[in-house]
C-alpha positions as CSV (number, residue, x, y, z in Angstrom):
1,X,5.8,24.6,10.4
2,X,4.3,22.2,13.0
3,X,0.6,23.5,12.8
4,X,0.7,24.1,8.4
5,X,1.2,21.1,7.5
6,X,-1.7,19.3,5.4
7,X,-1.4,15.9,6.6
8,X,-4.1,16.5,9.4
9,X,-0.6,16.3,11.5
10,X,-2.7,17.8,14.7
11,X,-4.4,14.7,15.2
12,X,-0.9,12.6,15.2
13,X,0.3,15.4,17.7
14,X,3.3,15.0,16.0
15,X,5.0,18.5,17.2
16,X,4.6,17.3,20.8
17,X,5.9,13.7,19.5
18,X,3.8,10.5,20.8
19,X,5.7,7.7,19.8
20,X,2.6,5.7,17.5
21,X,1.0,2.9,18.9
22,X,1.2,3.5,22.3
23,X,-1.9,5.2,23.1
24,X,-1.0,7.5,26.2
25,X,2.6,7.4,26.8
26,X,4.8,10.2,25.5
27,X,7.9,8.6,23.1
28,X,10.8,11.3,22.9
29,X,12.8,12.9,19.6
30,X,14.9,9.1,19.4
31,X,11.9,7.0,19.0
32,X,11.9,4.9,15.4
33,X,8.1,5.2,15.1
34,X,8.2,8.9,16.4
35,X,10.5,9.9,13.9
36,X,8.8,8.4,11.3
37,X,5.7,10.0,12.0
38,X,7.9,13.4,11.8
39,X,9.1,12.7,8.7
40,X,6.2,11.4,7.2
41,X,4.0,14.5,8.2
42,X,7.2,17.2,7.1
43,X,7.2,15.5,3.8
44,X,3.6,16.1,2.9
45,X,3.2,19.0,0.6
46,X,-0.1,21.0,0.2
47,X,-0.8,21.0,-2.9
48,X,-4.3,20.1,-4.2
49,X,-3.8,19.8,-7.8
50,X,-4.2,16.0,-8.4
51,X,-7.9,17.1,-8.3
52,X,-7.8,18.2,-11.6
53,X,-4.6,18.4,-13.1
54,X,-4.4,14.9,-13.8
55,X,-1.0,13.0,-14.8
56,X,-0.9,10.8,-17.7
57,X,1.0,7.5,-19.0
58,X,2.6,6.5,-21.9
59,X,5.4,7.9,-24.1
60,X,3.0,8.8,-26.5
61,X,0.0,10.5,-24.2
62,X,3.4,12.1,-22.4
63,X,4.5,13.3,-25.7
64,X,0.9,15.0,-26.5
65,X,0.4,16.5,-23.7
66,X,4.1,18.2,-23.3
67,X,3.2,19.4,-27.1
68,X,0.3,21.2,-25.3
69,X,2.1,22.4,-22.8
70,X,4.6,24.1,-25.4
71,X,1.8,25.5,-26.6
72,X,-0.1,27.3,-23.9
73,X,-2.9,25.0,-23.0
74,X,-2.9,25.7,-19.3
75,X,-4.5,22.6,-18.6
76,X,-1.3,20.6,-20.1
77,X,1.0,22.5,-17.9
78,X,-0.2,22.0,-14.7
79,X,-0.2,18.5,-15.4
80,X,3.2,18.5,-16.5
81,X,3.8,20.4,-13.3
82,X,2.3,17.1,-11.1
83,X,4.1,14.7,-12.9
84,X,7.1,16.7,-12.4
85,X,6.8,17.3,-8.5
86,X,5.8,13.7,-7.9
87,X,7.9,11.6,-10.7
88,X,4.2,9.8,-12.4
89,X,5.1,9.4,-16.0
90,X,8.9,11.0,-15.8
91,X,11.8,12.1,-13.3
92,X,10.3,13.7,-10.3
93,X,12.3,17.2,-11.0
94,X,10.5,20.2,-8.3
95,X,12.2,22.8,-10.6
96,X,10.4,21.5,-13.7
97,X,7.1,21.0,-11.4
98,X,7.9,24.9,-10.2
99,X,8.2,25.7,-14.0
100,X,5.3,24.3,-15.4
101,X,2.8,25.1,-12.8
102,X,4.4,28.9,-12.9
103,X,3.0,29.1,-16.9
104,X,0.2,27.5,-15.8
105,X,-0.7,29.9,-12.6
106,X,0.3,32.9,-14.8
107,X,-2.7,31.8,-16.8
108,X,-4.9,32.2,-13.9
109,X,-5.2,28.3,-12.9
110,X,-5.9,27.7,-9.6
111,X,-4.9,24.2,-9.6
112,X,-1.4,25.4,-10.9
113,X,-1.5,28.6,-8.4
114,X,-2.3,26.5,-5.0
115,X,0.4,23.5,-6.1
116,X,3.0,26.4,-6.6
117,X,1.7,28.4,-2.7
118,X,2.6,24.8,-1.7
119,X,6.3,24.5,-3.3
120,X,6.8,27.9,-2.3
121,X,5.5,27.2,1.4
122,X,7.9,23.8,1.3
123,X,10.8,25.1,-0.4
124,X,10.9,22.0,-3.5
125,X,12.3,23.6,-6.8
126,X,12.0,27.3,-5.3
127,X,13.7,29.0,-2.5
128,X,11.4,28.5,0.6
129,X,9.4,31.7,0.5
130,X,6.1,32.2,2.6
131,X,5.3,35.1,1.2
132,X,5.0,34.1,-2.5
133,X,3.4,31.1,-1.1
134,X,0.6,33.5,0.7
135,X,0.2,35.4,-2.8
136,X,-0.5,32.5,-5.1
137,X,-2.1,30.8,-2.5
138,X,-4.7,33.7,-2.3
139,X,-4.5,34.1,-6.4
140,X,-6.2,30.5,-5.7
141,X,-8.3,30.8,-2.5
142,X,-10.4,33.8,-4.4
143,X,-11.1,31.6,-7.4
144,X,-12.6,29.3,-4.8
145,X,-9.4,27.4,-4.1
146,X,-10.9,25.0,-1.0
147,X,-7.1,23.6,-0.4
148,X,-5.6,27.6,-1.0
149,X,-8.1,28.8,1.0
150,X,-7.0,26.4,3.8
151,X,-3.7,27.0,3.4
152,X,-4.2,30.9,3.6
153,X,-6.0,30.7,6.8
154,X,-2.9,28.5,8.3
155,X,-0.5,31.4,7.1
156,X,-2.8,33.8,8.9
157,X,-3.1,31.9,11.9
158,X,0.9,31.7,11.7
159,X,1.9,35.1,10.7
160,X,3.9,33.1,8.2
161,X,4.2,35.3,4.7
162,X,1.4,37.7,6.1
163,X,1.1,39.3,9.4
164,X,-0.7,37.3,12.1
165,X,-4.5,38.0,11.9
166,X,-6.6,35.1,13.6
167,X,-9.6,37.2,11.8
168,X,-8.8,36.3,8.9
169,X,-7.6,33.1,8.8
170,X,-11.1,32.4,10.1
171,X,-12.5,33.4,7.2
172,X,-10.3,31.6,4.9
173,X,-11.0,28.6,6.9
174,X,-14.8,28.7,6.9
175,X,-14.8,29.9,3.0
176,X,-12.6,26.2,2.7
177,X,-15.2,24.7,4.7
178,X,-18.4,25.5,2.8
179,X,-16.5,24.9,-0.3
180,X,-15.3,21.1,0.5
181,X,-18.6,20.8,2.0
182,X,-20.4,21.4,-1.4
183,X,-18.0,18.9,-3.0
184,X,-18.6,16.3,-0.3
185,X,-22.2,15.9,-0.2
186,X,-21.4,14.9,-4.4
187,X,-19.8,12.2,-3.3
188,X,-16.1,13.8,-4.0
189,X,-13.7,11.7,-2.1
190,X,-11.4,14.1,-1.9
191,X,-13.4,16.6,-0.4
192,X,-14.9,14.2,1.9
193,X,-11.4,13.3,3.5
194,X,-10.7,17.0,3.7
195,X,-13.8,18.0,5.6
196,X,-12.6,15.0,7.9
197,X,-9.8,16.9,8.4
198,X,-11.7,20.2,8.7
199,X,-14.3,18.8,11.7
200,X,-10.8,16.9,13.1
201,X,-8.8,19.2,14.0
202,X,-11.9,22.4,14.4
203,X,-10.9,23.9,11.6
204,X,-13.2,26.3,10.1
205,X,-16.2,24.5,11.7
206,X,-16.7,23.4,15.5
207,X,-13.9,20.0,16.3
208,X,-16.5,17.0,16.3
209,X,-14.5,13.4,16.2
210,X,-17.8,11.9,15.2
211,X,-18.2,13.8,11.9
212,X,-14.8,13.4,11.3
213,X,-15.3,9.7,11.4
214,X,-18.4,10.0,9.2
215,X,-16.7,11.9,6.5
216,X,-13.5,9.9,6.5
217,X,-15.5,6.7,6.5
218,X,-17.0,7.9,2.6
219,X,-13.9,8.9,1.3
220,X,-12.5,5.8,2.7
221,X,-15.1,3.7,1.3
222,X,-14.6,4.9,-2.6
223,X,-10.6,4.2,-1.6
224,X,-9.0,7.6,-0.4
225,X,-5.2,6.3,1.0
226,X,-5.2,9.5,3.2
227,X,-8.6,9.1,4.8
228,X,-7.9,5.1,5.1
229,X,-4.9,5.6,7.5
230,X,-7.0,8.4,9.6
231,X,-9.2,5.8,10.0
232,X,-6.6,3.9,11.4
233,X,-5.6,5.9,14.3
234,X,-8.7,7.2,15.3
235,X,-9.9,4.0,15.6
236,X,-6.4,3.1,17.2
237,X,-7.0,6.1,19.8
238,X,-10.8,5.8,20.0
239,X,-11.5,9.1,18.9
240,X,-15.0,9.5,17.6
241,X,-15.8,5.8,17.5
242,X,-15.5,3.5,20.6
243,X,-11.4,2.0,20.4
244,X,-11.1,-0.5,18.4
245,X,-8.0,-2.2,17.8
246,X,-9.2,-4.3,14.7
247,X,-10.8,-1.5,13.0
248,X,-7.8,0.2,13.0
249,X,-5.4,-2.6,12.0
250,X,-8.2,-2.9,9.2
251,X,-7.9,0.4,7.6
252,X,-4.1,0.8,8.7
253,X,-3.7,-2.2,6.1
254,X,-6.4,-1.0,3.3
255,X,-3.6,2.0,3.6
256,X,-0.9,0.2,3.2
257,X,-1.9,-2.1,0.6
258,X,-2.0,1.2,-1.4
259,X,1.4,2.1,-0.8
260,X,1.3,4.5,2.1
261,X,4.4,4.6,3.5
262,X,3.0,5.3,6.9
263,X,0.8,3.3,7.4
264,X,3.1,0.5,6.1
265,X,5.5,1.4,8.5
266,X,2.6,1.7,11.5
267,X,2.0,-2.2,10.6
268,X,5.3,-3.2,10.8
269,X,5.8,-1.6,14.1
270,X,2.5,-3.2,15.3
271,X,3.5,-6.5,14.5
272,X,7.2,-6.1,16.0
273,X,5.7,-5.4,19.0
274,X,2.7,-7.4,19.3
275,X,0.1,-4.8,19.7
276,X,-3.2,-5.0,18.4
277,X,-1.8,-8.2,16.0
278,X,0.0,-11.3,17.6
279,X,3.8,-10.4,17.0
280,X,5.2,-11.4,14.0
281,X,8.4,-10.6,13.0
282,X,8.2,-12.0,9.0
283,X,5.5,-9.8,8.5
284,X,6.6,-6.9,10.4
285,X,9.7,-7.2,8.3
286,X,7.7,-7.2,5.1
287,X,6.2,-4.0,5.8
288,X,9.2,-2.4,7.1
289,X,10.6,-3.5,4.1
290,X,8.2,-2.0,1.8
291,X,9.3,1.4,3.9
292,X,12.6,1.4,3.3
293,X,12.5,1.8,-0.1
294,X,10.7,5.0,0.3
295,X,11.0,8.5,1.7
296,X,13.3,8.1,5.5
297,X,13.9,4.7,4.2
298,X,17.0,5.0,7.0
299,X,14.5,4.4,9.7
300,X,12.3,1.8,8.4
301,X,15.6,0.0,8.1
302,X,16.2,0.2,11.5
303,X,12.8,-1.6,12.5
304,X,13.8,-4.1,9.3
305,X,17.4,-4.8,10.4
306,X,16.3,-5.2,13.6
307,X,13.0,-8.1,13.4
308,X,15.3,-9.4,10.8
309,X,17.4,-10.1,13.7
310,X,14.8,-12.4,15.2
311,X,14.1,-14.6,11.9
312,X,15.9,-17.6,10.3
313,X,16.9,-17.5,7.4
314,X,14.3,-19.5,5.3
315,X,11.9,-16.5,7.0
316,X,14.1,-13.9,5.7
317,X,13.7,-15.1,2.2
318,X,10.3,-15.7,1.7
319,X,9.5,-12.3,3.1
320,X,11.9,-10.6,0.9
321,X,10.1,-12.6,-2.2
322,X,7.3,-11.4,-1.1
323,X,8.3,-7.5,-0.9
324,X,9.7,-8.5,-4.2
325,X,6.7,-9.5,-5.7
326,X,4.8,-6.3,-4.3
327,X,7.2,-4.2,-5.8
328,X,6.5,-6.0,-9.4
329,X,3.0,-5.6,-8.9
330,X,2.7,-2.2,-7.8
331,X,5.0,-0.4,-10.2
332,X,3.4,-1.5,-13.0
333,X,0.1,-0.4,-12.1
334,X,0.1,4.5,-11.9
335,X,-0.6,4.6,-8.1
């Protein structure tokens, strides 16, 4: 699963394990940040339908559009099916997500098909099954799918649900290509972040670091999470832009002021160990506090219980206010 997963995980070189934020050395399976960056890639699902399948809020718009669903709109159900898999507006339930987006993909939506290829591929609300997620994934992919399309050419290039054929996931990779190209050069942020993924990792279209940048940098710019933290460690690593360590301390926060858990974790491991940022233990604490309450919490504990270690206990408290506070601020507001 090391080389499917949609969280441009080749660029972390997660499956080999570099322990993040230091730039060279090799960490091992037991490193805190190395595990994290497992876990955080793992839990990345590939579904693409946030791009139009979009959640709503309120007990009322909730009520209207589950009516919908009931109905047949296919529309409603896929969005049902997002709120579902990622708990915006209800319960996150992967069975109900399954469910919905199932009514929806039998429709012919290719939203609905390519987020159900990506609970099938992940096992979430379905028994893990590569091979139904290779056959809604290609219902999607030849509607135009970009995301499907992608994720088709990684079975391909796998043999996982279909038998190995690097042919083919060629083609699947440069049809996604062309496609988020098109989307890009709108202005789509989305599809700009995934053709920075695309020209990242040679996927599709020739590996160029510097195009990568350049695409990441738009999406960035109009506030896409994913593409801030890439940001991040390419500046971090100097890959397609000369190292620079505030750069990427610059978009590792933009990140984490959203809410990524990773990149709120990568802060609060920079600033326990003093690299790139002066060490600072109350606000490495903060952000490995803002971790814990999130997916792997367990580990960003660890870093928290540790730096926590190092404060007093007027430190403690403020910083805890201060997670707190971000909490308060943040849930009230549909990420």
């Amino acid at each position: 699963m090391c080389n499917s997963v949609q969280f441009a995980a080749d660029q972390f070189d997660y499956c080999k394990c570099r322990a993040v934020g230091e730039r060279g050395e090799r960490g091992t399976m037991n490193s805190r940040s190395c595990r994290w960056l497992i876990v955080s890639a793992v839990v990345m699902t590939a579904s693409g339908a946030w791009a139009q399948c979009n959640p709503v809020f309120g007990a009322q718009n909730i009520a209207n559009l589950k009516q919908q669903a009931v109905h047949g709109k296919a529309a409603a159900q896929c969005s049902l099916g997002v709120m579902y898999e990622f708990g915006k507006g209800v319960p996150q339930d992967y069975a109900r997500a399954a469910a919905w987006y199932r009514k929806a993909a039998e429709q012919g939506d290719a939203d609905a098909q390519d987020s159900l290829g990506g609970l099938y591929y992940v096992g979430d609300g379905v028994p893990q099954d590569y091979a139904q997620a290779a056959l809604w994934y290609r219902k999607a992919a030849e509607q135009g799918d970009a995301s499907a399309q992608k994720m088709l050419g990684d079975l391909y290039r796998d043999g996982e649900g279909v038998p190995q054929d690097h042919a083919q996931a060629a083609i699947w990779y440069r049809q996604a290509a062309t496609w988020y190209r098109k989307a890009a050069e709108k202005g789509d942020a989305f599809a700009q972040r995934m053709l920075g993924d695309l020209y990242s990792s040679g996927t599709g279209i020739p590996e160029d670091d510097a195009q990568a940048v350049t695409w990441y940098h738009k999406a960035a710019d109009q506030g896409d999470v994913r593409a801030q933290k890439m940001l991040g460690h390419l500046y971090s690593d100097g890959q397609g832009v000369p190292q620079d360590d505030t750069q990427s301390v610059f978009w590792y926060r933009k990140a984490a002021e959203q809410g990524d858990g990773f990149a709120q974790f990568h802060l609060g491991y920079l600033y326990e160990k003093g690299r790139s940022v002066p060490q600072d233990y109350a606000e490495a604490y903060f952000w490995f506090d803002l971790t814990a309450a999130g997916t792997s919490g367990e580990i960003a504990a660890e870093g928290r219980d540790e730096v926590a270690s190092h404060m007093t206990p007027a430190d403690l408290s403020r910083e805890q206010e201060r997670a707190r506070k971000w909490f308060e601020e943040h849930q009230a507001k549909p990420l």
